[in-house]
N, C-alpha and C positions, 0 to 999 in steps of 0.2 A: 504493500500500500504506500501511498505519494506520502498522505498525509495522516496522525489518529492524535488527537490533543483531545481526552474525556473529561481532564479533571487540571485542576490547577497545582497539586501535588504531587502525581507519580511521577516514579524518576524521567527526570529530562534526558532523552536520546539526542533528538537533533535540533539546532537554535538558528534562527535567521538574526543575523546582525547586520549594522554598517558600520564601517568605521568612520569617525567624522573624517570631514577632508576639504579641500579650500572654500568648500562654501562658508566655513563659518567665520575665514578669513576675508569675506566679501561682504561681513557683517557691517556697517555705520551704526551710530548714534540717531541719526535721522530716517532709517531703517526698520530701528530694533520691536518698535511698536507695530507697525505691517506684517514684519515675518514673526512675530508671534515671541521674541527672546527678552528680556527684563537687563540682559547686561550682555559685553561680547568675551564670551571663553579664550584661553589663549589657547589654541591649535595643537604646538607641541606638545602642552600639555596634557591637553585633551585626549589626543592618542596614545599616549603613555599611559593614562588611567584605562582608556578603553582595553589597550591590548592587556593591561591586568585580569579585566573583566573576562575578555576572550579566555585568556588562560587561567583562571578560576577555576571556569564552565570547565573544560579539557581537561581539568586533572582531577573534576567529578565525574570525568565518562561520559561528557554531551561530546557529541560530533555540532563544532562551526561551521554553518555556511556564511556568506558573504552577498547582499542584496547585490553588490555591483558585477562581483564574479558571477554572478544567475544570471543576470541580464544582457553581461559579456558574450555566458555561455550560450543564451539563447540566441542571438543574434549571431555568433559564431556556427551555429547550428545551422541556421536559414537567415542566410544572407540578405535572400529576397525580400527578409522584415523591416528589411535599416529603413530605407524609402519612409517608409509608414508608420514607424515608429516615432521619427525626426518629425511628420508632418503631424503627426497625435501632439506630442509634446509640444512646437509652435503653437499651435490652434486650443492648447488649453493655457498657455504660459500668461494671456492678459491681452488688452489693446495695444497697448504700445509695441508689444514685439510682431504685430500682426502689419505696423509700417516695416519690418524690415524681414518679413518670412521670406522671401527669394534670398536675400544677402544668406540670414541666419542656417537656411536649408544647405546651400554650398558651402556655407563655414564648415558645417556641422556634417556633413556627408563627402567632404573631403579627409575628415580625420579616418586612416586606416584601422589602426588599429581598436578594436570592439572596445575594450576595455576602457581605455583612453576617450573613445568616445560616451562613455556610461558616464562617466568621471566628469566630464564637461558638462554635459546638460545637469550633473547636480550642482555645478562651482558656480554657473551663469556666463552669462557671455556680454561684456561692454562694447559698450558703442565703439569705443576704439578700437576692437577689434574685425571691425568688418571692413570690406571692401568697399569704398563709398566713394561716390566722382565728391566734388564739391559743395558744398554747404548751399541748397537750393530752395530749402524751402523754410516754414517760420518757425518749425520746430526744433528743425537742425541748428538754427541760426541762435534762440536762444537758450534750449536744454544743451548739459556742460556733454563734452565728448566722454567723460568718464560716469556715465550712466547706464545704469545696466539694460538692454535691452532685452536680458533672457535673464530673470531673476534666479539668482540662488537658490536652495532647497535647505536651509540649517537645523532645520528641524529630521531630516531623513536617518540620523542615528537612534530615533525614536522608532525603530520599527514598526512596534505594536499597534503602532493607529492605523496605516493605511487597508489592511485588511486581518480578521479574526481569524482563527481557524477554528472550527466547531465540528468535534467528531473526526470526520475522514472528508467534510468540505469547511468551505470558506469563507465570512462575510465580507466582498470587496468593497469595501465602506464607501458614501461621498462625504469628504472632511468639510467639515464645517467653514474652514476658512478658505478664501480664493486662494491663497498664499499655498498650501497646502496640496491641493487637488491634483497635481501633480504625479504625485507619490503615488497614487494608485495606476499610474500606466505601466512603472517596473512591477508590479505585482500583476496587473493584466498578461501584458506578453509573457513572463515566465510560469504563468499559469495557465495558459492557454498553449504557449508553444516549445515551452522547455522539454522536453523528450522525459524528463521524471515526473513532469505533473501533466502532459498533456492529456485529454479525456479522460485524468481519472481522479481529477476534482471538483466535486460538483459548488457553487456558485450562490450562496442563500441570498444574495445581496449584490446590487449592483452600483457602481457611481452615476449610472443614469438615471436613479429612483434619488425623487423628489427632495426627500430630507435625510437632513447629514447625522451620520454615524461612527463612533469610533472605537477604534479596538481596546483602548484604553477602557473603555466603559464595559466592557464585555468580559465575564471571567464564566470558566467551565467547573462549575461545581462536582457536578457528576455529569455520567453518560446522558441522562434526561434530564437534567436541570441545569440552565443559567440563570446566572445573575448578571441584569444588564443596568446601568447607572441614567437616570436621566436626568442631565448635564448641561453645562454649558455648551459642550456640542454634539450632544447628543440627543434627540427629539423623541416623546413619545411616539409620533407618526412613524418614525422610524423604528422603532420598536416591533410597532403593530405588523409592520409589513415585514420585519426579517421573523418574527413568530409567525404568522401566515405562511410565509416560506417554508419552515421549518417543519411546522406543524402537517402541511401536505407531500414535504418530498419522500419520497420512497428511499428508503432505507437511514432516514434520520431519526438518530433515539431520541432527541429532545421531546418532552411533552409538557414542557412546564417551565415557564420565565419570572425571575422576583423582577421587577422592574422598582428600582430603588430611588428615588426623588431627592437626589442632594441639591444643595444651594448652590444656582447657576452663575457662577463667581472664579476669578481667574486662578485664585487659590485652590478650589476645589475644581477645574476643570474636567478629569477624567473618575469614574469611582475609585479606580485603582491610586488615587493620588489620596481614595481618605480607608481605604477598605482592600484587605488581599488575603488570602487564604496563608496559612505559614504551618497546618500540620493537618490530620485527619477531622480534629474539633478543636481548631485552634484558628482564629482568625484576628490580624492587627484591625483598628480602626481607631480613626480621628474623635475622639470624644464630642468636637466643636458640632455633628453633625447628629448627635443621638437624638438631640430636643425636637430638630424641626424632620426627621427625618420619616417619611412617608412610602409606605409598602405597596405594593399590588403585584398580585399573582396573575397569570396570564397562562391558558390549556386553553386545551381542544374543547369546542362547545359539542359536539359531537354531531352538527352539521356543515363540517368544511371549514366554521367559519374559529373565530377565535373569543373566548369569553373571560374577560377579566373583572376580578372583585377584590378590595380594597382590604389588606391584613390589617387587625390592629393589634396581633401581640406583638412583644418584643422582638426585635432580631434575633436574638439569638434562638428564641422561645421557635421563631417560626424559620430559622434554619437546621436548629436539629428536630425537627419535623421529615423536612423535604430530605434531609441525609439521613434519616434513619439514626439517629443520635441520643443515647439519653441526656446530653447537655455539651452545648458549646463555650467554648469561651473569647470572650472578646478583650483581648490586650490592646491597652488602650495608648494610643503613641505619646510618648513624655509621661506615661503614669498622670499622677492626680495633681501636676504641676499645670498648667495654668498657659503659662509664661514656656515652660518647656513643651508644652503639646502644639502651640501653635506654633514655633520658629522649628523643630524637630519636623512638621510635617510640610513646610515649605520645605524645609529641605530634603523633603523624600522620604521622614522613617515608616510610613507605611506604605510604601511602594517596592513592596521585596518579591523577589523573586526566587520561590520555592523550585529547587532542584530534586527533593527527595522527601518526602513528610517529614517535616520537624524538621528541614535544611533548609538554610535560606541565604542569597547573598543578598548583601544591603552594603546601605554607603557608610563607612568608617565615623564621618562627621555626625551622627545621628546617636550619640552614645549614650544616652539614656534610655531609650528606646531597646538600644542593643542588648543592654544589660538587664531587662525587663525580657525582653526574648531571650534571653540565657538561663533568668531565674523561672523561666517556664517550660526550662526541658527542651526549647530552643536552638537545634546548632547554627551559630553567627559565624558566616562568612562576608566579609570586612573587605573591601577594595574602595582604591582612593576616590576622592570627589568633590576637588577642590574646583576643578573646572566642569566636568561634566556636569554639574548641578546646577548651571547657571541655566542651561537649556528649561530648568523646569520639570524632570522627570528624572525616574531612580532606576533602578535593575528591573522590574519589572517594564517599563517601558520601553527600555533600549533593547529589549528582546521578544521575538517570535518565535515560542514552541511550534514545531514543527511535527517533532514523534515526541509521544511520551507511554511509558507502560502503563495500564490499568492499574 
């Protein structure tokens, strides 16, 4: 099989990463707000935490893939894709790059090598870098020549958002932001044309359906149950329609969605940034969100369609229900500090990423949190995160299970 992710803790077999790479050096100050970043990482850095990350994963027995080696490969594969690949990405990159698609097509379909060419369309591409007679017209004349015409992608080391994996298929999200949208085209052609996923990933969601979705919001409880967030970009409508999906394709175990209502805020943007599974009945979350925070269950009505009704016990109360549980526990990020649970979970402490029940790597900087998953039987795995964390997202973000054991 291409792809089996049932649950959010069996052991990790195989992980989709990127490693960041000069888009995040094509970051500005007057930028940072559009592409979605709070401050600019330094790069060398960056990659030095990440390849930590990488090798974490690898000495607990996940096999790493590479988003940009996939897309390399698939385009290495069938050639005949680059064409239509290059004109997808033009035609979804924004207005301004749609005055220079003929330049940007020739830039970008002269570069030989696959890889090299993966590499470019996430860095962006300046105006100064095209072929161009003379300054003709009133745009040219006063937008500066070191403007990007093919925007950067700095967010693409966050895997986890552009498409979900559910079961043995996929949800290929539409992201919330125009900034963003992008990201789902390497994940279309390496899922459509890659020779390991071709016809044997089926599709719950597409980025031509209406409202935006993201992977962040989406965690795999069991075989038949998710937990999906609705987010700041994440939509109930979108919900409805990847349950409909789900609920009718043939050979999907899902029968049951908690759809969980956090506070649509940039702090809390994805659920996984306040809520993540870390053992069998053991789960982190954000205390800031227990007050206002609102449940509903979502199954099959038993005529095609889908029928949701609103939970009023507790979390916990109505997740060791749906898991077969006599009691779960909710570790609460920063313990009963205040002051520590809100700065700990800007920084990511519950955004961990479960390799094996009760294994988890998280970011180093989070140590209260850490030491609270330690004293609950916890094993903490610690990788740096002085610059990755500026992006806004922890070890659960920057990665895509891909296989995992039951």
């Amino acid at each position: 099989m291409a792809i089996h992710v049932t649950s959010e803790i069996g052991p990790l077999k195989q992980v989709l990463l990127h490693r960041p790479g000069r888009e995040l050096e094509h970051l500005i100050p007057d930028t940072l707000e559009r592409l979605l970043f709070d401050d600019i990482p330094y790069l060398a850095a960056a990659q030095r935490e990440h390849d930590v990350f990488a090798r974490t994963l690898t000495d607990n027995g996940v096999e790493v893939l590479y988003l940009e080696d996939l897309m390399a490969g698939t385009l290495q594969n069938d050639p005949s894709l680059k064409p239509a690949f290059i004109r997808d990405f033009i035609r979804e990159a924004g207005a301004v790059t749609l005055n220079y698609q003929e330049e940007l097509f020739q830039l970008l379909m002269d570069i030989q090598d696959e890889k090299e060419l993966v590499l470019r369309t996430m860095a962006g591409v300046n105006l100064s870098e095209l072929r161009r007679p003379a300054k003709s017209t009133l745009s040219e004349m006063v937008r500066r020549e070191d403007r990007f015409v093919l925007e950067p992608i700095p967010n693409l080391y966050f895997t986890r958002d552009p498409f979900a994996t559910i079961g043995r298929g996929v949800s290929l999200n539409r992201m919330y932001s125009a900034t963003r949208r992008r990201e789902t085209i390497y994940g279309r052609y390496i899922l459509t044309y890659h020779p390991d996923y071709a016809q044997k990933v089926p599709l719950y969601y597409q980025p031509s359906f209406p409202f935006s979705i993201e992977g962040g919001d989406i965690l795999n409880l069991n075989a038949q149950t998710l937990a999906i967030g609705i987010s700041q970009r994440t939509t109930p409508e979108a919900i409805e329609l990847l349950a409909s999906s789900l609920f009718r394709s043939e050979g999907c175990a899902v029968n049951t969605i908690l759809a969980l209502d956090i506070p649509s805020m940039r702090a809390y943007m994805h659920l996984d940034t306040v809520f993540t599974q870390v053992d069998t009945d053991k789960f982190t979350i954000h205390p800031g969100i227990l007050q206002t925070l609102r449940i509903y269950q979502l199954s099959r009505d038993g005529s095609g369609g889908v029928r949701t009704v609103e939970r009023t016990k507790p979390l916990d109360t109505v997740l060791a229900e749906l898991l077969e549980l006599e009691r779960v526990t909710l570790i609460h990020c920063g313990g009963q500090d205040r002051i520590a649970a809100e700065r700990e979970q800007w920084n990511d402490g519950s955004n961990t990423l479960c390799i094996a029940p009760g294994k988890v790597v998280v970011y180093d900087r989070n140590n209260i949190t850490n030491r609270i998953l330690e004293d609950h039987g916890v094993t903490v795995l610690e990788i740096p995160s002085s610059e990755l964390s500026r992006g806004r997202g922890g070890p659960r973000c920057m990665s895509m299970p891909l296989m995992r054991e039951g």
